[in-house]
N, CA, C and O of each residue as an XYZ file, in Angstrom:
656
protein
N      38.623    -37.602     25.263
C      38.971    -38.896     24.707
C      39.424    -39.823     25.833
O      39.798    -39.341     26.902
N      39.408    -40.672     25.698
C      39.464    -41.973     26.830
C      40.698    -43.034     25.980
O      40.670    -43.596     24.885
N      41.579    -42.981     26.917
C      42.923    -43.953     26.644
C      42.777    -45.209     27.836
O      43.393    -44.993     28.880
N      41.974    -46.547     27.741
C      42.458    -47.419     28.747
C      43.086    -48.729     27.427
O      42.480    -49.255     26.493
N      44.419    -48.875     27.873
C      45.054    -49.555     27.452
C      45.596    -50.851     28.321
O      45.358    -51.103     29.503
N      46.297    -51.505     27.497
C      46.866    -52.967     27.981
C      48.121    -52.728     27.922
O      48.749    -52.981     28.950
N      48.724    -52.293     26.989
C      50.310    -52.105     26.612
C      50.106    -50.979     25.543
O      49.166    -50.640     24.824
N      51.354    -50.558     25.740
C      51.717    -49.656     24.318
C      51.863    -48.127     24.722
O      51.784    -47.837     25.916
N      52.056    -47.224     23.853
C      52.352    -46.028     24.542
C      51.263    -45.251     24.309
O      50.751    -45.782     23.323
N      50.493    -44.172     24.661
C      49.805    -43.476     24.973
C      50.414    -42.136     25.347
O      51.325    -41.991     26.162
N      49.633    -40.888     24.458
C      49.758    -39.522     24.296
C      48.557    -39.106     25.217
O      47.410    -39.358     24.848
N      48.791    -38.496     26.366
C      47.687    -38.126     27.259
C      47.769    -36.578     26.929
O      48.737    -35.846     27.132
N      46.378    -36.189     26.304
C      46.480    -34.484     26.187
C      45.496    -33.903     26.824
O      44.734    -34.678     27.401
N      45.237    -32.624     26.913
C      44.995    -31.766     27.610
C      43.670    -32.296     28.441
O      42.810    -32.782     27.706
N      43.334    -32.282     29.970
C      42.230    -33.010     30.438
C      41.733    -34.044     29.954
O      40.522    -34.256     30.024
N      42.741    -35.033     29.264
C      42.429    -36.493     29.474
C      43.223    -37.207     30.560
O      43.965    -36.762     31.436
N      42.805    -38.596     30.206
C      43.357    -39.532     31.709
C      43.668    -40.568     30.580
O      42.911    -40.491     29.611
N      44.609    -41.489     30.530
C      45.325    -42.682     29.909
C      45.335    -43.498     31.233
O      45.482    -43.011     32.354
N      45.185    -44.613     30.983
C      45.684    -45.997     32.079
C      45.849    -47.094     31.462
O      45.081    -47.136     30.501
N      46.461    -47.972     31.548
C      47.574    -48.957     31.343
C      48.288    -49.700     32.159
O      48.950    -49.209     33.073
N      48.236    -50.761     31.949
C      49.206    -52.576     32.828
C      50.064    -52.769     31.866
O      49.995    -52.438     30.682
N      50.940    -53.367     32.488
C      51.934    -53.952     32.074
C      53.236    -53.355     31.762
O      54.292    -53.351     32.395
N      52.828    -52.740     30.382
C      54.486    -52.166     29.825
C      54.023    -51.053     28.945
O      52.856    -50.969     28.563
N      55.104    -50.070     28.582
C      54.201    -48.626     27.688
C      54.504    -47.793     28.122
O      55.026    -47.890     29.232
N      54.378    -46.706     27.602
C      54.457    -45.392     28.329
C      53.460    -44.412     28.386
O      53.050    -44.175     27.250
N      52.948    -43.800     29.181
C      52.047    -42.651     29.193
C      52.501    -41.355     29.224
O      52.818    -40.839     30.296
N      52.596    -40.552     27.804
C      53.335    -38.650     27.660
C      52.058    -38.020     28.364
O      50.912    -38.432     28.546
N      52.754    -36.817     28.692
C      52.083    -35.276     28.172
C      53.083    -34.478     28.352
O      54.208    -34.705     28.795
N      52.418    -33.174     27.840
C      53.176    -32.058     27.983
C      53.045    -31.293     28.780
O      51.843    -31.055     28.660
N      53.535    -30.428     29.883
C      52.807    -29.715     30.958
C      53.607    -28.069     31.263
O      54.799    -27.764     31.280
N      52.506    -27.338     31.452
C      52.828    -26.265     31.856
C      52.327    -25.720     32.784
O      52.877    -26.135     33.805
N      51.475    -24.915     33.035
C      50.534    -24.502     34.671
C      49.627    -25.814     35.055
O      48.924    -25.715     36.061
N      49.604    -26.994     34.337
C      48.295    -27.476     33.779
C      49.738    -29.029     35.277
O      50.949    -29.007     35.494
N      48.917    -29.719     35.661
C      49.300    -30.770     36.456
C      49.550    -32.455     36.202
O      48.496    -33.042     36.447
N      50.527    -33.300     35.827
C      50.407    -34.276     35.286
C      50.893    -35.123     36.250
O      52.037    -35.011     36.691
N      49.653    -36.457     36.829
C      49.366    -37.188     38.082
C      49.752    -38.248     37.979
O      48.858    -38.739     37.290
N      50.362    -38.923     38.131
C      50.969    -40.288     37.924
C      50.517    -41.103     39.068
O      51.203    -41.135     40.090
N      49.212    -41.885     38.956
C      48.949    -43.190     39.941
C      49.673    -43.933     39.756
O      50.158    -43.808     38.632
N      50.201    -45.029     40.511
C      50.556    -46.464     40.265
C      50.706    -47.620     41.125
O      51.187    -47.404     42.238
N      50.365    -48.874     40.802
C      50.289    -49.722     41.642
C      51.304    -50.984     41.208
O      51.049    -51.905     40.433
N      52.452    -50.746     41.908
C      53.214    -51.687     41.454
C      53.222    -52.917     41.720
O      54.243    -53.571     41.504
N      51.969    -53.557     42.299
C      52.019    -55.428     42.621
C      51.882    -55.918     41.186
O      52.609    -56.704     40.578
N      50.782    -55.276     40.778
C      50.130    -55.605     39.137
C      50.641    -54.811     38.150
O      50.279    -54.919     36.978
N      51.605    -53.873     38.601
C      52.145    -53.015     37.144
C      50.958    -52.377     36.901
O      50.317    -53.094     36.133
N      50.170    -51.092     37.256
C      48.992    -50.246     36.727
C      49.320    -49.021     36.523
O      49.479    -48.601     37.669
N      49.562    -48.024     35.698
C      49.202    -46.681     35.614
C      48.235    -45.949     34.896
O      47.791    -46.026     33.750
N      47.994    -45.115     36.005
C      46.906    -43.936     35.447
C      48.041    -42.587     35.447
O      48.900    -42.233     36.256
N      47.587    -42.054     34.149
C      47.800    -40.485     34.096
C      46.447    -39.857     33.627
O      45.565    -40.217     32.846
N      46.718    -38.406     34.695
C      46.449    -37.324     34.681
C      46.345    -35.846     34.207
O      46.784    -35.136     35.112
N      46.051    -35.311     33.440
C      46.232    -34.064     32.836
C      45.431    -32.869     33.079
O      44.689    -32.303     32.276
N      45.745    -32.472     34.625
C      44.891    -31.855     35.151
C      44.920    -30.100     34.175
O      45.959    -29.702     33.648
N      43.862    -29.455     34.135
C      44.119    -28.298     33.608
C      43.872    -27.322     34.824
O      44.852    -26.634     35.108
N      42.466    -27.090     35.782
C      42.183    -26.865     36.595
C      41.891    -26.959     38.224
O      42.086    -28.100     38.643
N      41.671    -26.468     38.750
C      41.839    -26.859     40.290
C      40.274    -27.894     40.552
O      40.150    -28.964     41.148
N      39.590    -27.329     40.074
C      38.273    -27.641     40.580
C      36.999    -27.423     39.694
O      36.803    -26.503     38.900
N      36.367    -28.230     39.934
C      34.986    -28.498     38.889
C      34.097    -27.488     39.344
O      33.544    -26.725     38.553
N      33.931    -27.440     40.538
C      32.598    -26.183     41.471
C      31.281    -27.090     40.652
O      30.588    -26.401     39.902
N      31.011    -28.200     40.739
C      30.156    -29.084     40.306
C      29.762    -28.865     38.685
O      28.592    -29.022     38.338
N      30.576    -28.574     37.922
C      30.144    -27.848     36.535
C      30.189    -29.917     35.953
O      30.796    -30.794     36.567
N      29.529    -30.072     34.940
C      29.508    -31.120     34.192
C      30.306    -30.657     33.196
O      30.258    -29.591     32.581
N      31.271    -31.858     33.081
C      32.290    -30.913     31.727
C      33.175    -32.041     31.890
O      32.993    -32.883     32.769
N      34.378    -32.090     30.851
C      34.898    -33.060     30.598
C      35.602    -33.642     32.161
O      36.251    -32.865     32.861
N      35.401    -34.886     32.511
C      35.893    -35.746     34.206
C      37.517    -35.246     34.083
O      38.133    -34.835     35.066
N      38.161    -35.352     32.616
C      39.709    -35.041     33.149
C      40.406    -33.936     33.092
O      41.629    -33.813     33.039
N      39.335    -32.889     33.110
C      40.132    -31.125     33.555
C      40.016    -30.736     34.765
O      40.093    -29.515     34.896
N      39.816    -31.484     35.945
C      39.970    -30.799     37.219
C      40.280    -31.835     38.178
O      40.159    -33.060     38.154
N      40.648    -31.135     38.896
C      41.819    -32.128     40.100
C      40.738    -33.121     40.824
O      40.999    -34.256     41.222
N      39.199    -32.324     40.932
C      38.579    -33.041     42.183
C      37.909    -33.893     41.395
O      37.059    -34.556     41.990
N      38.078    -34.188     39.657
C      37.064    -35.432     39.463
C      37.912    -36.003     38.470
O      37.514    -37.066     37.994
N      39.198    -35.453     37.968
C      40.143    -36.512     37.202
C      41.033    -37.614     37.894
O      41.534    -38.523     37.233
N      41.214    -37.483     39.331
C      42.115    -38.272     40.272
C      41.213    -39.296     40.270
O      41.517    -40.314     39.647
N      39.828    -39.217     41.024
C      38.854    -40.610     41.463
C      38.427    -41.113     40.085
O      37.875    -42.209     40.181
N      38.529    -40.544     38.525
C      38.035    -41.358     37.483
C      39.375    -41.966     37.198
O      39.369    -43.058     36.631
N      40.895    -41.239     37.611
C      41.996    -41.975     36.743
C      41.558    -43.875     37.799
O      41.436    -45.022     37.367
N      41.473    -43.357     39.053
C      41.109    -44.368     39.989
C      39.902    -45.301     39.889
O      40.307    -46.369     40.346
N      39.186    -45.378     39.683
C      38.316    -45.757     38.835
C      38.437    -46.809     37.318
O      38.052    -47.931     36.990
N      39.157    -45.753     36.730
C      39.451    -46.747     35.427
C      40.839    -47.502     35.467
O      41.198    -48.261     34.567
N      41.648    -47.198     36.691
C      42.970    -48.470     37.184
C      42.230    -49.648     37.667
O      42.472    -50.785     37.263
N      41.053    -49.276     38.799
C      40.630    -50.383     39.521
C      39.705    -51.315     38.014
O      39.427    -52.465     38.356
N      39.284    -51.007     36.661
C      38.522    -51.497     36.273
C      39.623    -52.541     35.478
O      39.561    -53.764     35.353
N      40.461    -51.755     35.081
C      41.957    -52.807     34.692
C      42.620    -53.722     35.949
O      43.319    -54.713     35.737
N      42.341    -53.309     37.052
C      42.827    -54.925     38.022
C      42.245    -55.287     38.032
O      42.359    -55.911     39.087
N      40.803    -55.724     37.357
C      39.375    -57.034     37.416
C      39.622    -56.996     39.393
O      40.455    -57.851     39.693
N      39.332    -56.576     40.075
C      38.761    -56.499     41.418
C      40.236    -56.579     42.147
O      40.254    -57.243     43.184
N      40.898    -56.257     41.922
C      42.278    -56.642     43.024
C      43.037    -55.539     43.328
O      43.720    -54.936     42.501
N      42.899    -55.151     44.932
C      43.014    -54.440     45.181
C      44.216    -53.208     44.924
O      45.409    -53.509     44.917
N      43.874    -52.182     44.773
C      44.692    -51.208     44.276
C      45.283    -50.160     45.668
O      44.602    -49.363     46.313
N      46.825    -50.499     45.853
C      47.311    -50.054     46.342
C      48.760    -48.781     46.215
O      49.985    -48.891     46.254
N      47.673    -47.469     46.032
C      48.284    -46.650     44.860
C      49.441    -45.393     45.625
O      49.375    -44.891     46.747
N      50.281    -45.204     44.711
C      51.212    -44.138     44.994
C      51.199    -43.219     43.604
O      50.929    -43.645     42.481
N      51.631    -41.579     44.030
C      51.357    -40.812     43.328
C      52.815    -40.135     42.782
O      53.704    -39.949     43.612
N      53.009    -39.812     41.517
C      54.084    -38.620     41.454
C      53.961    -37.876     40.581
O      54.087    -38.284     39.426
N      53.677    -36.549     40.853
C      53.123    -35.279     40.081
C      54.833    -34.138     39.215
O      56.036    -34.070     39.470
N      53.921    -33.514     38.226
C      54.746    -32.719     37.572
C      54.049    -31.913     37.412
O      52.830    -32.016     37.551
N      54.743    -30.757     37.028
C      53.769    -29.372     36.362
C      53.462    -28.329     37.029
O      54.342    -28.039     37.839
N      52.784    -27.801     37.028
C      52.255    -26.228     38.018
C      53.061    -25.212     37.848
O      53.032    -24.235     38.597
N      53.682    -25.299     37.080
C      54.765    -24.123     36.734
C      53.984    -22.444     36.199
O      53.059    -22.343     35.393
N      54.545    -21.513     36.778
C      53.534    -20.368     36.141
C      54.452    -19.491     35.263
O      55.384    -18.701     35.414
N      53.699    -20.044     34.246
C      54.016    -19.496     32.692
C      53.672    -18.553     32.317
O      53.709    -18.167     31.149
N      53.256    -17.985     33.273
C      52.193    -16.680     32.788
C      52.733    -15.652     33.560
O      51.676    -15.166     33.959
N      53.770    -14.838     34.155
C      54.233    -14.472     35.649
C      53.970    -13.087     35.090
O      53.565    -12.327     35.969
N      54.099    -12.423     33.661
C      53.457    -10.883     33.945
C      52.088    -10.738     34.413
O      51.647     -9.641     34.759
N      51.222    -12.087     34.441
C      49.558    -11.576     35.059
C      49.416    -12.014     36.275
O      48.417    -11.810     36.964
N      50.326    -12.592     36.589
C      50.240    -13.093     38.355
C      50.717    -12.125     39.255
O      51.905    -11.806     39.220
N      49.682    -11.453     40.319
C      50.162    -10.762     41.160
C      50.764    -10.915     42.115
O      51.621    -11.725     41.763
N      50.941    -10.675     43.222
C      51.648    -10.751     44.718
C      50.529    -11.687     45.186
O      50.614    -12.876     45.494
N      49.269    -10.733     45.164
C      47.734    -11.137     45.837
C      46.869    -12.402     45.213
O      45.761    -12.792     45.582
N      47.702    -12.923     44.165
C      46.791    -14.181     43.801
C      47.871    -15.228     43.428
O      48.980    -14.840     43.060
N      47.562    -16.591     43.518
C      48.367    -17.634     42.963
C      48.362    -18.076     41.707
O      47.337    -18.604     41.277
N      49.166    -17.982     41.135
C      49.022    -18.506     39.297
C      48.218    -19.770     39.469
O      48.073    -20.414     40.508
N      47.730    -20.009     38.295
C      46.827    -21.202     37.829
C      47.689    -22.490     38.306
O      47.292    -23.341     39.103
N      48.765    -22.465     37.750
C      49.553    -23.728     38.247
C      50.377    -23.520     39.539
O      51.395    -24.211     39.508
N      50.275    -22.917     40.460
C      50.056    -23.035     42.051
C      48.809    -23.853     42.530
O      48.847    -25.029     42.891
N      47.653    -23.024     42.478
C      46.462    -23.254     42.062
C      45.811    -25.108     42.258
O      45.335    -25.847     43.119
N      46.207    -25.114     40.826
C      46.094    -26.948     40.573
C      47.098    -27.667     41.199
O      46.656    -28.792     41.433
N      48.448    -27.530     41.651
C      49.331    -27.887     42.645
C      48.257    -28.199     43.735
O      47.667    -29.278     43.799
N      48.062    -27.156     44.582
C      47.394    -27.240     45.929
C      45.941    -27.967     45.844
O      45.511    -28.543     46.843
N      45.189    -27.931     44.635
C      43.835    -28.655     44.372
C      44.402    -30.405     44.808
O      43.991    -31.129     45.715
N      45.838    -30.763     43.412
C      46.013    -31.834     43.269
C      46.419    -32.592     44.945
O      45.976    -33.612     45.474
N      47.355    -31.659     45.385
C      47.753    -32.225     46.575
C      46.899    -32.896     47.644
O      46.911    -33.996     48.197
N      45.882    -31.392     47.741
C      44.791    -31.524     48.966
C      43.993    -32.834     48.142
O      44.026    -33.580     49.120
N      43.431    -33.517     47.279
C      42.330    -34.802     46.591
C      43.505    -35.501     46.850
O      43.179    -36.278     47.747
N      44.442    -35.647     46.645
C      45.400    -36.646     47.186
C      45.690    -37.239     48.618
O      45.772    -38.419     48.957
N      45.830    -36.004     49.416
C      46.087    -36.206     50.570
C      44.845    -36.905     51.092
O      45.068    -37.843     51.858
N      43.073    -36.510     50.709
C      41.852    -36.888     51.160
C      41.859    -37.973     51.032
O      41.377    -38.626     51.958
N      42.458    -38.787     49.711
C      42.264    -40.120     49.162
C      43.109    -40.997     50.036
O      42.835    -42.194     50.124
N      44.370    -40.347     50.849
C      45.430    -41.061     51.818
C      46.062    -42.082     50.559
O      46.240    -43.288     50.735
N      46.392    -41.304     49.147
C      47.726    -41.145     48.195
C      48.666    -40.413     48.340
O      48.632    -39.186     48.434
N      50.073    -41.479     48.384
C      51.129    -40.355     48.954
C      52.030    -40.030     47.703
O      52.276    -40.798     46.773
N      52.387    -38.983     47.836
C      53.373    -38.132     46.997
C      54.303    -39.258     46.932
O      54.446    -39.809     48.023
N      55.022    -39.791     45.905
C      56.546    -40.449     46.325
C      57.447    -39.402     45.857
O      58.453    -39.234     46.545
N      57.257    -38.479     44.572
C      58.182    -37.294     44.298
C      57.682    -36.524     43.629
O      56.597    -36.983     43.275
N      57.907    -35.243     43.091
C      57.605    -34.111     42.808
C      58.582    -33.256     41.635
O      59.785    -33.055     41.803
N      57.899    -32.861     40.573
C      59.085    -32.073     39.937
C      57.946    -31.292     39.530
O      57.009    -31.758     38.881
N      58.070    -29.626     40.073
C      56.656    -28.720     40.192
C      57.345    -27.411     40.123
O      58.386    -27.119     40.711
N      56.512    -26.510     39.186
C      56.909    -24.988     40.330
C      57.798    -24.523     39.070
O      57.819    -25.239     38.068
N      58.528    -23.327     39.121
C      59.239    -22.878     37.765
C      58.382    -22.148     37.340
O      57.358    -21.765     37.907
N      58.901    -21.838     35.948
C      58.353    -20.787     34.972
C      58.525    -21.603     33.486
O      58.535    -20.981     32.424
N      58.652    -23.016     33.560
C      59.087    -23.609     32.480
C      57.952    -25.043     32.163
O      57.390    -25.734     33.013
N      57.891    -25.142     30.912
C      56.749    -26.398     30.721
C      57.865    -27.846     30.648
O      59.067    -27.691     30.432
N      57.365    -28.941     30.820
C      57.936    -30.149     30.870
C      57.279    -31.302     29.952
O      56.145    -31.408     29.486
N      58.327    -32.057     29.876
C      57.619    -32.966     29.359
C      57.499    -33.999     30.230
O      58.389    -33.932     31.077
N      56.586    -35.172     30.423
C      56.227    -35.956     31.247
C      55.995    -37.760     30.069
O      55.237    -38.170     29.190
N      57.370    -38.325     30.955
C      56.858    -40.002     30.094
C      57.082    -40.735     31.695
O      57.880    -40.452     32.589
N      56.102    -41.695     31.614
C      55.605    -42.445     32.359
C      55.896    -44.145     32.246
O      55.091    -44.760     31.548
N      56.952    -44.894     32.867
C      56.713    -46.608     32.344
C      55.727    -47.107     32.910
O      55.810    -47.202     34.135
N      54.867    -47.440     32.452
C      54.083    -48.700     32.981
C      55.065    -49.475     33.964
O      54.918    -49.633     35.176
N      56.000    -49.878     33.231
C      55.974    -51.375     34.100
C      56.283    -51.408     35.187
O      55.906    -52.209     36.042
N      57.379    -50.095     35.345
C      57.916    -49.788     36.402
C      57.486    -49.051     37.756
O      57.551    -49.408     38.932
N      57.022    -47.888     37.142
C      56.199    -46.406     37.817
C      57.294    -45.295     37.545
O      56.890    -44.166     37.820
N      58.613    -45.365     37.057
C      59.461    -44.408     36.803
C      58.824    -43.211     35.761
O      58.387    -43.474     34.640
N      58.852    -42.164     36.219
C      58.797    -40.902     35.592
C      59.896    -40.385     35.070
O      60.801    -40.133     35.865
N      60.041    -40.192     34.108
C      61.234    -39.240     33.214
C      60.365    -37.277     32.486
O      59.600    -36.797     31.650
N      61.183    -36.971     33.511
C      61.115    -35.447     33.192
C      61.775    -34.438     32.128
O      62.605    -33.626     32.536
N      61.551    -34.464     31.269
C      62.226    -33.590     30.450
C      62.209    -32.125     30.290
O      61.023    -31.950     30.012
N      62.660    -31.164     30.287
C      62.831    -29.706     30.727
C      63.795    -29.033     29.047
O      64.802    -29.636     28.676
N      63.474    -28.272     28.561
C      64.122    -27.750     27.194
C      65.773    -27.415     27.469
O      65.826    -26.371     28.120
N      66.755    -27.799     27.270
C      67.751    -26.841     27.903
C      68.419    -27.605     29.417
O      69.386    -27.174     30.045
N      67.679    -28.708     29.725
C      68.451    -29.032     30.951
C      68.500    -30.482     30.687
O      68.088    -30.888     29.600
N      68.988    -31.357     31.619
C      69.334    -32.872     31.473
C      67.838    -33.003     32.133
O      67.238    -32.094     32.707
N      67.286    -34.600     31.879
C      66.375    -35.141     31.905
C      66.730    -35.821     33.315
O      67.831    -36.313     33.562
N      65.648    -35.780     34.204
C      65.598    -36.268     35.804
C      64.720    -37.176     35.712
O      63.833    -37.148     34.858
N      64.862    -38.147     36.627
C      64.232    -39.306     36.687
C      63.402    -39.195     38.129
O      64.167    -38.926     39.055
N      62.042    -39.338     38.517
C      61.336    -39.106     39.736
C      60.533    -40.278     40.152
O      59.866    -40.234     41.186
């Protein structure tokens, strides 16, 4: 499903992408799975992310379950909401947490390690910088996003809510 909005709030679920100007918020929920927060604060733009996987390995399949083709479409459908003006973007990620830790061995990285290191490395290629990070754990989060601002609010079951 495809969320490009003007205002208002937006539920981004599993391998979709939401984007939005102005004012609003963009959710998800996250657990091994990676949630990408573009934003360009001259024009107020965000894109979210709901990465599930690291990588496509060229499979055709939905653009917002993998790190290497949901980042350049969230990018993509920000630049189509600034009508041509240039997008000068910063990133702040949540999620990768491995929820799964009786099947993760010594010898392999959980899924949400995994999409961590996918998301990072398409980031770093694109020369998008991290501004903050709330990653890693054994616990799922919740993820709200302002438009207007670029503030991330983290919510965690059981703990106070952090702002990134």
């Amino acid at each position: 499903m495809k969320h490009d909005v003007t205002a208002g709030d937006v539920f981004v679920k599993m391998a979709e992408i939401g984007v939005g100007c102005s004012q609003g918020t963009l959710k998800t929920l996250l657990g091994s799975c990676i949630g990408i927060l573009l934003y360009e604060s001259n024009i107020r733009i965000a894109g979210l992310a709901h990465v599930v996987m690291p990588n496509s390995a060229g499979r055709e399949v939905a653009v917002g379950k993998y790190a290497d083709t949901a980042i350049p479409e969230t990018i993509r459908r920000m630049a189509k909401l600034a009508s041509g003006k240039k997008l000068s973007l910063v990133a702040k990620i949540a999620g990768g947490a491995n929820m799964f830790q009786h099947v993760t061995t010594n010898s392999t990285n959980s899924i949400g390690q995994q999409n961590l290191d996918a998301v990072e490395k398409c980031l770093s290629e694109l020369q998008i910088p991290i501004l903050a990070r709330h990653v890693g754990g054994n616990f799922g989060r919740n993820l709200i996003a302002d438009i207007g601002s670029g503030n991330v609010r983290i919510q965690v079951v059981g703990k106070n809510s952090v702002l990134i």
